[in-house]
Kinemage of the C-alpha trace (Angstrom):
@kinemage 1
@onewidth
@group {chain A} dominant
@subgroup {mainchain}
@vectorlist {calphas} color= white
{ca unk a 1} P 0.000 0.000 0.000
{ca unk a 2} L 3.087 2.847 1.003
{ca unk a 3} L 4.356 1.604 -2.621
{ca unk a 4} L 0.860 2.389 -4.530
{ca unk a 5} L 0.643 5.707 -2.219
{ca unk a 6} L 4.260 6.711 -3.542
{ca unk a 7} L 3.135 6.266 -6.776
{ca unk a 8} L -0.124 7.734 -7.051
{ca unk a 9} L 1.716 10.753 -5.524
{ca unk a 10} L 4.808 10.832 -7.841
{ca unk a 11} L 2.288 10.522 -10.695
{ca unk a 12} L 0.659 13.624 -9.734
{ca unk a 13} L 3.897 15.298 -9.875
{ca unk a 14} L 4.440 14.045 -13.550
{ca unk a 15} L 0.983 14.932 -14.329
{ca unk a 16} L 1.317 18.581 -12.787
{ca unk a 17} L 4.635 19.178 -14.454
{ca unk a 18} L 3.904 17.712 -18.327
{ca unk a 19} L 0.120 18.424 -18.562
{ca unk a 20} L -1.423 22.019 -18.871
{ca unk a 21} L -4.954 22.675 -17.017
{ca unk a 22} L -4.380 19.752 -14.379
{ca unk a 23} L -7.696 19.724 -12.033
{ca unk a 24} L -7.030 21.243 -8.581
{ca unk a 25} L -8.908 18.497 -7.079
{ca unk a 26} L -6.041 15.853 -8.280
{ca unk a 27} L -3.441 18.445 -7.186
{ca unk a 28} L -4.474 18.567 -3.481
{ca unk a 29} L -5.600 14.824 -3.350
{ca unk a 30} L -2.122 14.757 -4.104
{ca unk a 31} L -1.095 16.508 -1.821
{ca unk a 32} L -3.180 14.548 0.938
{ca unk a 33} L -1.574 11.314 0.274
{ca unk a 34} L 1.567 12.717 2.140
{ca unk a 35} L -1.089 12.097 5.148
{ca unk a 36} L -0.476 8.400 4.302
{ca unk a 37} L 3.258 8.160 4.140
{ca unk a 38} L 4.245 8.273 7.124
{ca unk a 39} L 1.374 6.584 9.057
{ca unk a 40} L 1.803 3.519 6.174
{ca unk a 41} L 5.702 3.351 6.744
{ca unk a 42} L 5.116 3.508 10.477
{ca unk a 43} L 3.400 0.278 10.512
{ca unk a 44} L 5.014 -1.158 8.080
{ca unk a 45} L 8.020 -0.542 10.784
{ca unk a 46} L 6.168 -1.884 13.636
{ca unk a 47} L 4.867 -4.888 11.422
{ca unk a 48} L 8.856 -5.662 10.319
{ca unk a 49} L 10.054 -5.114 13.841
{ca unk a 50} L 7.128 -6.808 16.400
{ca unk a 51} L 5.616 -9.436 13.863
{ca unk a 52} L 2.325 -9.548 16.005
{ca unk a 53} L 1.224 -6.632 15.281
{ca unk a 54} L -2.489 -6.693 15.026
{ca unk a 55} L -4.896 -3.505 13.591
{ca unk a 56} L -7.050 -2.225 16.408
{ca unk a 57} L -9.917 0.445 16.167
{ca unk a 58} L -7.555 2.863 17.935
{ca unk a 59} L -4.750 2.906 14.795
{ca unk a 60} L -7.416 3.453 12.394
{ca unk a 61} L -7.138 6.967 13.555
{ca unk a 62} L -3.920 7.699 12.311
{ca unk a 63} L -5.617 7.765 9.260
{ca unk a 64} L -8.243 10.321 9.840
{ca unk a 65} L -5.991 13.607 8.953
{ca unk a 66} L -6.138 11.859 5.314
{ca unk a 67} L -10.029 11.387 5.443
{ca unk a 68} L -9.709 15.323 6.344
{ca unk a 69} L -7.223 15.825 3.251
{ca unk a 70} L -9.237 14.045 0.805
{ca unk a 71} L -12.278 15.951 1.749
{ca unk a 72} L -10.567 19.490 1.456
{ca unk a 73} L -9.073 18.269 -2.505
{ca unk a 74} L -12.760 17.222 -3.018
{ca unk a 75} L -14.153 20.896 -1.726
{ca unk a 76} L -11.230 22.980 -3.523
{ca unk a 77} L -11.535 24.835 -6.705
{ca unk a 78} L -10.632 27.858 -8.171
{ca unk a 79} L -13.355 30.123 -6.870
{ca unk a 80} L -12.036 28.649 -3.501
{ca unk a 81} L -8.838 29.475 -4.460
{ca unk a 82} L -8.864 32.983 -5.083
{ca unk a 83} L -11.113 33.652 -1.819
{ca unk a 84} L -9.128 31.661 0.669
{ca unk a 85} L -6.303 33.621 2.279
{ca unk a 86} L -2.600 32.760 1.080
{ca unk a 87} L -2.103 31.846 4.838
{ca unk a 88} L -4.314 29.270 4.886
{ca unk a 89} L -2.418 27.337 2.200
{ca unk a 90} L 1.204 28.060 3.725
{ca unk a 91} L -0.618 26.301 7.152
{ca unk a 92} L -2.034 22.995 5.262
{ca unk a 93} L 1.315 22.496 2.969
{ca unk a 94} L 3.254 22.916 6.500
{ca unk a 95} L 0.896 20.425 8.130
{ca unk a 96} L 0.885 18.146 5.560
{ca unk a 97} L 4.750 18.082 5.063
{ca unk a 98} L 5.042 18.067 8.519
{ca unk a 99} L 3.061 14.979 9.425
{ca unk a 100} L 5.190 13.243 6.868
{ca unk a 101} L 8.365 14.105 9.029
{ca unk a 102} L 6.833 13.344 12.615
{ca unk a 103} L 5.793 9.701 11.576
{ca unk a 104} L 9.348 9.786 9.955
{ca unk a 105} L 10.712 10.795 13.012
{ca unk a 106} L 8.572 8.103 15.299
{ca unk a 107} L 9.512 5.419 12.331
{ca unk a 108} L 13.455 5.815 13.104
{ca unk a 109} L 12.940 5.795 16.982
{ca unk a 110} L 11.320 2.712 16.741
{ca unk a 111} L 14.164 1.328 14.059
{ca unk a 112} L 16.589 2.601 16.479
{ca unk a 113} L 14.972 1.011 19.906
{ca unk a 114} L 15.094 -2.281 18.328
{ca unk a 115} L 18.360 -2.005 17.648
{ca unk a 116} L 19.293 -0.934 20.761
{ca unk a 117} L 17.584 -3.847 22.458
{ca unk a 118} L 19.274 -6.040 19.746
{ca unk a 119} L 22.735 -5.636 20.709
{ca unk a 120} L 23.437 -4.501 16.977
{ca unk a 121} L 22.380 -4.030 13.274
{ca unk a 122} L 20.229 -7.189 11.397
{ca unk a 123} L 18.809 -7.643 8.630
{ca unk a 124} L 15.456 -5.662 9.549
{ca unk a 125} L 17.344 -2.746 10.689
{ca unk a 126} L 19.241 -2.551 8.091
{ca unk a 127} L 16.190 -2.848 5.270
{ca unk a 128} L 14.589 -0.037 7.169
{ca unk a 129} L 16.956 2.139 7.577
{ca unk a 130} L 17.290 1.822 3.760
{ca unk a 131} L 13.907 2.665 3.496
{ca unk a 132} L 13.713 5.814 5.696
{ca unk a 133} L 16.665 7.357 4.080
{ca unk a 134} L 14.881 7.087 0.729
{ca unk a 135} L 11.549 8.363 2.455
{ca unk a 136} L 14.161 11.268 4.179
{ca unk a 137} L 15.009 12.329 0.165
{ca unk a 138} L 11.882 12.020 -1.282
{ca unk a 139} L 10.429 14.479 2.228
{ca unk a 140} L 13.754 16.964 1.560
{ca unk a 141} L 13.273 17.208 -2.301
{ca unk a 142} L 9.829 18.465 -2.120
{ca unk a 143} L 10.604 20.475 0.587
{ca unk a 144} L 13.476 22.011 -1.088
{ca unk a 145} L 11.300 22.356 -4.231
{ca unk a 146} L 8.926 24.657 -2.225
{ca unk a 147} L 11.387 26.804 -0.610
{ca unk a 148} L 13.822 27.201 -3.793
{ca unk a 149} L 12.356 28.148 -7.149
{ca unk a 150} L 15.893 27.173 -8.856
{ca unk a 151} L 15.306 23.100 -7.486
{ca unk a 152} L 13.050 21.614 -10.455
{ca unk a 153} L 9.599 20.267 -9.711
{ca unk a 154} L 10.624 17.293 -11.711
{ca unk a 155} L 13.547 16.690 -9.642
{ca unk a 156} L 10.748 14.587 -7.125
{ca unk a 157} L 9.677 12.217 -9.667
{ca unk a 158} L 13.104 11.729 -11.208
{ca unk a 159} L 14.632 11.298 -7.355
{ca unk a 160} L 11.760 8.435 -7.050
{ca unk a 161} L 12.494 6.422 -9.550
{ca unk a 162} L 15.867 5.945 -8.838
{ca unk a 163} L 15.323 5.097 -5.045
{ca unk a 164} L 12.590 2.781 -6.536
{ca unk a 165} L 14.654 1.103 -8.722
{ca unk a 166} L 17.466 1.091 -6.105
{ca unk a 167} L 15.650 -0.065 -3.588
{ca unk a 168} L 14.503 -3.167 -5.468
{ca unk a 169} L 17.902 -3.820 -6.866
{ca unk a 170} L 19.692 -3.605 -3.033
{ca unk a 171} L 16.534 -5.559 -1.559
{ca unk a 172} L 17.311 -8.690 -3.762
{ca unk a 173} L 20.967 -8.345 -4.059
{ca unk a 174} L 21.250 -8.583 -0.035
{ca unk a 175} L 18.259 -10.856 -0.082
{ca unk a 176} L 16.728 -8.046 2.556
{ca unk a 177} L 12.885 -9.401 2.062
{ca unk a 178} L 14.008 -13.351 2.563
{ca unk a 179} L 15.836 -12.185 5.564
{ca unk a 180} L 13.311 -11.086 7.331
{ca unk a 181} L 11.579 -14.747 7.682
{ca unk a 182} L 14.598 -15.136 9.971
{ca unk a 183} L 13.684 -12.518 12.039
{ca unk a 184} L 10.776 -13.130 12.171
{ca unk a 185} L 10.976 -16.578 13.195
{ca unk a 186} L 13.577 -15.466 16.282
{ca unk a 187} L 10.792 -13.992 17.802
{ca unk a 188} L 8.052 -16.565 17.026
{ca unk a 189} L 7.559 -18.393 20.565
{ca unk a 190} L 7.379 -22.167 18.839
{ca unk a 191} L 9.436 -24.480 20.723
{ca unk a 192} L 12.071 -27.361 18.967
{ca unk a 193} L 9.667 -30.028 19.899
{ca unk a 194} L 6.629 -27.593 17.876
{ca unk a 195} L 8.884 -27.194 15.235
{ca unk a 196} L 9.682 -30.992 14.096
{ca unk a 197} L 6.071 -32.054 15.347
{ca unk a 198} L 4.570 -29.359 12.232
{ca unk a 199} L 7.413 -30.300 9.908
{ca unk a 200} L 6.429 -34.425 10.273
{ca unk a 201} L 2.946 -33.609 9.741
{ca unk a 202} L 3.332 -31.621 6.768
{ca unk a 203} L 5.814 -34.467 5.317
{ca unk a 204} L 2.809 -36.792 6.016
{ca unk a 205} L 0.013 -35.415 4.588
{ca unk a 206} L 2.472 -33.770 0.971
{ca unk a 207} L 3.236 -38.105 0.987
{ca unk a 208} L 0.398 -39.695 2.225
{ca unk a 209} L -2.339 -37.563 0.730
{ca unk a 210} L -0.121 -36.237 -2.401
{ca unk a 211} L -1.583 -32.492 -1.315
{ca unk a 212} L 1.649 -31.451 -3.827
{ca unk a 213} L -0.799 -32.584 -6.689
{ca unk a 214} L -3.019 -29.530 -5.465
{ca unk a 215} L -1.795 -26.581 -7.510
{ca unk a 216} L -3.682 -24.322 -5.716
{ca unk a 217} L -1.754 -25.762 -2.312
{ca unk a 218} L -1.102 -22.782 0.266
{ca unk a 219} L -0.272 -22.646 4.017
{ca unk a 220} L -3.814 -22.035 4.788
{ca unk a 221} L -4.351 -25.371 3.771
{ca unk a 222} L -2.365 -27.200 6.094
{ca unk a 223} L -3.420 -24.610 8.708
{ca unk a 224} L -6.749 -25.774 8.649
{ca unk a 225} L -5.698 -29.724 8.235
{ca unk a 226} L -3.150 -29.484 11.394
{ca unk a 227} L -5.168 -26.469 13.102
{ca unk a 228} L -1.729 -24.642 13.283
{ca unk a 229} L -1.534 -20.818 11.760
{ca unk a 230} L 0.274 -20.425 8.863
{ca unk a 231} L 3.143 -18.550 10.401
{ca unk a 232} L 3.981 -21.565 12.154
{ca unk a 233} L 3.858 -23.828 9.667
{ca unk a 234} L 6.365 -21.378 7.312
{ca unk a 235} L 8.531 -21.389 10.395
{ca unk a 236} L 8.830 -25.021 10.996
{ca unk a 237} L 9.304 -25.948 7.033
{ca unk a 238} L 11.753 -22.649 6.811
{ca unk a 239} L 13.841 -23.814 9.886
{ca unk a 240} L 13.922 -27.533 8.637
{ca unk a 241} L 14.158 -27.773 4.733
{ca unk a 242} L 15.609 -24.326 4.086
{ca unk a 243} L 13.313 -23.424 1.878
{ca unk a 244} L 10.226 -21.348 1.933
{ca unk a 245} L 6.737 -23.009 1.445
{ca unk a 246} L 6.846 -23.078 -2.847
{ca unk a 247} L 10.644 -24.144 -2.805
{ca unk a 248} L 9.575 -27.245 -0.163
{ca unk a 249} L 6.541 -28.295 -2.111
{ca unk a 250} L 8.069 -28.044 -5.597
{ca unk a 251} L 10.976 -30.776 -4.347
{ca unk a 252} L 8.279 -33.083 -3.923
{ca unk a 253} L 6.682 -32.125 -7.172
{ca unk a 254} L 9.848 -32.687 -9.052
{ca unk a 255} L 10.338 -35.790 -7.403
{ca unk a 256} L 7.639 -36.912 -8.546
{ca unk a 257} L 8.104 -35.600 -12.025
{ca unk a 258} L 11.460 -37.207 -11.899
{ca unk a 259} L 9.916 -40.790 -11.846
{ca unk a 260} L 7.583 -39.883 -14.376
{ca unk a 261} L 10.359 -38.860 -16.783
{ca unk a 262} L 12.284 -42.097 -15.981
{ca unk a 263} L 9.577 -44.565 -16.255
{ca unk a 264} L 8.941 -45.865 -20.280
{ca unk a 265} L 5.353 -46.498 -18.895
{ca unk a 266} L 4.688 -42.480 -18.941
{ca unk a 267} L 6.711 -42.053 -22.371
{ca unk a 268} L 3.568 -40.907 -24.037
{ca unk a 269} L 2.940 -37.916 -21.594
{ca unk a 270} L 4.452 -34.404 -22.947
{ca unk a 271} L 6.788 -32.618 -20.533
{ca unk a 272} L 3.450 -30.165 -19.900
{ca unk a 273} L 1.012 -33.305 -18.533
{ca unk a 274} L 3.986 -34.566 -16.351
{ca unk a 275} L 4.030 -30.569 -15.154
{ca unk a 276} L 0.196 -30.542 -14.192
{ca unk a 277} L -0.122 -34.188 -13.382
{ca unk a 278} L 2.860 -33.641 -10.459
{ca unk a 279} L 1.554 -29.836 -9.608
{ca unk a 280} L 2.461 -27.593 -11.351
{ca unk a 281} L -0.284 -24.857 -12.800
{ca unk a 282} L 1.832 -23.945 -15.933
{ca unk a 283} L 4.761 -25.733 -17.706
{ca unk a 284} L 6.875 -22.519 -17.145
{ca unk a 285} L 6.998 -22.935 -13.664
{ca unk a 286} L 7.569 -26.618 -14.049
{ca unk a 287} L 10.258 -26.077 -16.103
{ca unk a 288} L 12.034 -23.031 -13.963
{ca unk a 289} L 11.652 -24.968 -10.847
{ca unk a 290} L 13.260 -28.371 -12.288
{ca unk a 291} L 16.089 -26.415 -13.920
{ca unk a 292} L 16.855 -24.809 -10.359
{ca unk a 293} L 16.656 -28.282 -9.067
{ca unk a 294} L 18.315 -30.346 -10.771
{ca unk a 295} L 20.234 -27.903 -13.406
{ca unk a 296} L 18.859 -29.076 -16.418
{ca unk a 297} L 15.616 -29.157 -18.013
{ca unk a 298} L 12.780 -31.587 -18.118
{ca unk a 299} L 13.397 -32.185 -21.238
{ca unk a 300} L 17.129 -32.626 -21.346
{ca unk a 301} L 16.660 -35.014 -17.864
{ca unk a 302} L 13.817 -37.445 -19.943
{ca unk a 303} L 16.656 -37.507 -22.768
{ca unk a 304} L 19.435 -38.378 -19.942
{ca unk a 305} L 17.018 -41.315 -18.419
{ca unk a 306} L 15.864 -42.880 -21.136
{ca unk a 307} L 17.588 -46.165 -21.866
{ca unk a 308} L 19.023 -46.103 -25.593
């Protein structure tokens, strides 16, 4: 959601600096997204850091100044414009840029409390710090845009693709959003004994019941099988394959697959009825898991296994 916020308010900045006549209305709803920023990025923080962090009534209301902002970019025009004192404007463009900053601000105490209590710097501290420093820009640009007429409007949108397209490239290069299973399995209370207990039973019912035939297979459904929530079950397989939940069931899949592609009996099924037969919902995903398996294709693996 802080990503389709970002956005929607970067593309208002495109729109305002390419396109002549641009409605007020889109300007200030615009404008009334930076009410969402910070609140969004604030639990995103909590969510990273606390992992049980649970919506209540109460933390709905951090959302209200937006309701308010929305409203006013709904009621402006330029009638409205023209009558409403200059003042008025300087107070809602500091209040607005201002609310961005104090969530900022509450964002990086809690980044910095954590890390405090953690005795260093881990992977979640270090993906959001990454991602406040980029919010800190983005904040300072616009700023800077208001204040100095020689800083280019255009300077916002340009700024936000790069951090977007850094961002993305640092998060998978230091495998920042895979990293944070770990921590968030550190502070899931789930005992050793829990832990291989859930990972048996999931064993059991992928053999017993072939549940890896189910292409539409999720946590959920084991969570409802083994009456266990899903964040246990992701835990238990995480901590004991090394895998996440696709990589875990796939390896049975290709297993599977593997016989099927050794066997003459099953000569007559193409590599994409051995892919749905064993799983898989499309013979692209067959084939990209069974290469990262095994490091060669389906095809190429039938050719290998089948006796001259």
């Amino acid at each position: 959601m802080l990503l389709v916020i970002l956005s929607f308010r970067i593309g208002k900045s495109v729109f305002l600096e390419f396109v002549d006549g641009i409605y007020l209305q889109l300007i200030f709803a615009g404008l009334a997204t930076l009410l969402l920023i910070g609140p969004l990025f604030f639990f995103y923080t909590k969510s990273v850091l606390k992992k049980s962090i649970r919506f209540t009534t109460a933390e709905f209301l951090h959302f209200i100044p937006f309701l308010f902002g929305i409203a006013f970019s709904f009621w402006i025009n330029k009638e409205n414009v023209q009558t409403t004192p200059i003042v008025v404007f300087v107070i809602l463009f500091c209040l607005y840029y201002g609310h961005y900053l104090v969530y900022l601000f509450f964002s990086y105490r809690q980044i910095q409390k954590y890390k405090i209590q953690l005795g260093g710097v881990n992977v979640a501290v270090q993906w959001l710090q990454f991602l406040f420093y980029a919010l800190a820009a983005l904040w300072m640009v616009y700023v800077l845009n208001l204040l100095e007429d020689n800083i280019p409007y255009i300077l916002g949108p340009i700024l936000y693709s790069c951090i977007a397209y850094g961002v993305s490239l640092v998060a998978i290069k230091k495998g920042y959003i895979n990293g944070l299973d770990t921590v968030k399995y550190k502070t899931t209370p789930l005992s050793e004994t829990e832990i291989n207990q859930i990972y048996e039973d999931v064993k059991k019912l992928l053999v017993e019941e072939q549940l890896y035939k189910n292409a539409d297979l999720t946590l959920s459904t084991f969570s409802k099988a083994l009456k266990v929530s899903p964040q246990k079950i992701s835990m238990a397989i995480n901590i004991r394959s090394g895998s996440n939940f696709n990589g875990f069931v796939n390896q049975y899949r290709i297993q599977h697959a593997q016989a099927l592609l050794e066997h003459s009996e099953s000569s007559e099924l193409t590599i994409a009825a051995i892919a749905y037969e064993v799983g898989f919902n499309s013979l692209t995903s067959f084939n990209t898991a069974f290469k990262k398996q095994l490091q060669k294709t389906p095809s190429a693996y039938r050719k290998e296994s089948t006796p001259l």
